[in-house]
C-alpha positions in Angstrom: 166.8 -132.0 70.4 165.4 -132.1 67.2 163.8 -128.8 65.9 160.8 -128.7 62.9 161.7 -126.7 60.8 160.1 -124.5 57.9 161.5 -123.6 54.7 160.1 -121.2 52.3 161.7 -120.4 48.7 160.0 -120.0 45.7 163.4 -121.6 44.0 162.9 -125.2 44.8 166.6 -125.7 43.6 167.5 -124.0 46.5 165.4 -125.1 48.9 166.9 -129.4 48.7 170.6 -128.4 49.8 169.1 -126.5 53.0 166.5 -129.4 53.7 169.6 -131.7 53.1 172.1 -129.7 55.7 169.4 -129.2 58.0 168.1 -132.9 58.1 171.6 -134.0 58.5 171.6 -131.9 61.7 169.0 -133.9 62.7 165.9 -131.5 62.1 162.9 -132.5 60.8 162.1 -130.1 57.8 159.4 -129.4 55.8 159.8 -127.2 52.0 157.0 -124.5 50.8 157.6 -123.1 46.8 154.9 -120.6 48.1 153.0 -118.4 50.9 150.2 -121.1 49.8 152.1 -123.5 50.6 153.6 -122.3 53.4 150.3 -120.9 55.3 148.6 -124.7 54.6 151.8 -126.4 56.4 152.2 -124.1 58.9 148.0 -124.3 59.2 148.7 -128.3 59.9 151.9 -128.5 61.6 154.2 -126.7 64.9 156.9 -125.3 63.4 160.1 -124.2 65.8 161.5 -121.9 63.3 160.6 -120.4 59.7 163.3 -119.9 57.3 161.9 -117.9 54.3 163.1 -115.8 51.4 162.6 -112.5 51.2 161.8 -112.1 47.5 159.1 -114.8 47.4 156.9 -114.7 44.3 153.6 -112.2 44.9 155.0 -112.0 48.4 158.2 -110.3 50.6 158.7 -112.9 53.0 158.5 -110.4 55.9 155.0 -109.9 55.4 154.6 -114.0 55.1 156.6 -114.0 58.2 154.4 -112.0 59.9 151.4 -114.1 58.8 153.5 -117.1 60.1 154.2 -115.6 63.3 150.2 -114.3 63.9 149.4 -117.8 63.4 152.1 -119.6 66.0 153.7 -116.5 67.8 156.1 -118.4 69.7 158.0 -119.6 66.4 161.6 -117.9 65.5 161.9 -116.8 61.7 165.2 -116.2 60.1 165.0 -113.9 56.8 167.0 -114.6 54.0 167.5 -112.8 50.6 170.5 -113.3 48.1 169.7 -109.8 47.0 173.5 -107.6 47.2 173.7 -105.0 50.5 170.8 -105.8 52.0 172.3 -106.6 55.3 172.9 -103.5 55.2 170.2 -102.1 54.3 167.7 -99.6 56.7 165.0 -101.2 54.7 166.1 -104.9 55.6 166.5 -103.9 58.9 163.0 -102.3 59.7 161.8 -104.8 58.0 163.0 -107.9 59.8 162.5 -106.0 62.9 158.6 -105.2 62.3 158.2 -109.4 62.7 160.7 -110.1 65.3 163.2 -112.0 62.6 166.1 -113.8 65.1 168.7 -113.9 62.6 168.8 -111.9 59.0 170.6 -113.3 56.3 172.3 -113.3 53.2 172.5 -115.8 51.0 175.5 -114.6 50.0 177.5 -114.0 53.2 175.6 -117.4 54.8 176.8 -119.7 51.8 172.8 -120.2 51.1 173.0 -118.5 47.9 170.6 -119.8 45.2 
């Protein structure tokens, strides 16, 4: 079954290759450069999961996750940040586990790196 997917990066370079592997899985998905961008699709749309960067520009994509999840609370959100150690970090961890984040990863370890 097909999920709809969200992804948010503010490096739009990085954000094709996801849509690509995702699509190919047989997703639909749906790119945000921004938290604009991102609150105005997920506004418009049910989303299944939220895949966003952590260092978003303006914005640390735990506290747009938690907007995301206040506005659909049933939706899963994966964290992701290409920043080194911060899966194991206490502050990655608190913070992923202040909005419920299923999965936090690194860009690094995951292959996602942009």
């Amino acid at each position: 079954m097909a999920s709809a997917i969200l992804c948010v990066d503010d490096n739009e370079a990085a954000l094709h290759p996801r849509k690509l592997v995702l699509e190919s899985a047989g997703h639909k998905v749906q790119t945000a450069v921004s938290a604009a961008v991102a609150r105005e699709l997920i506004a418009n749309q049910r989303f299944d999961l939220a895949i966003v960067d952590y260092y978003l520009a303006g914005i640390r994509g735990n506290e747009l996750a938690a907007e995301l999840k206040a506005f659909r609370p049933g939706m899963a959100v994966i964290l992701l940040s290409g920043a080194d150690g911060l899966e194991d970090s206490n502050m990655w961890t608190v913070s992923c586990t202040r909005v419920k984040a299923r999965r936090l990863c690194s860009k690094r370890s995951s292959g996602l790196r942009s």
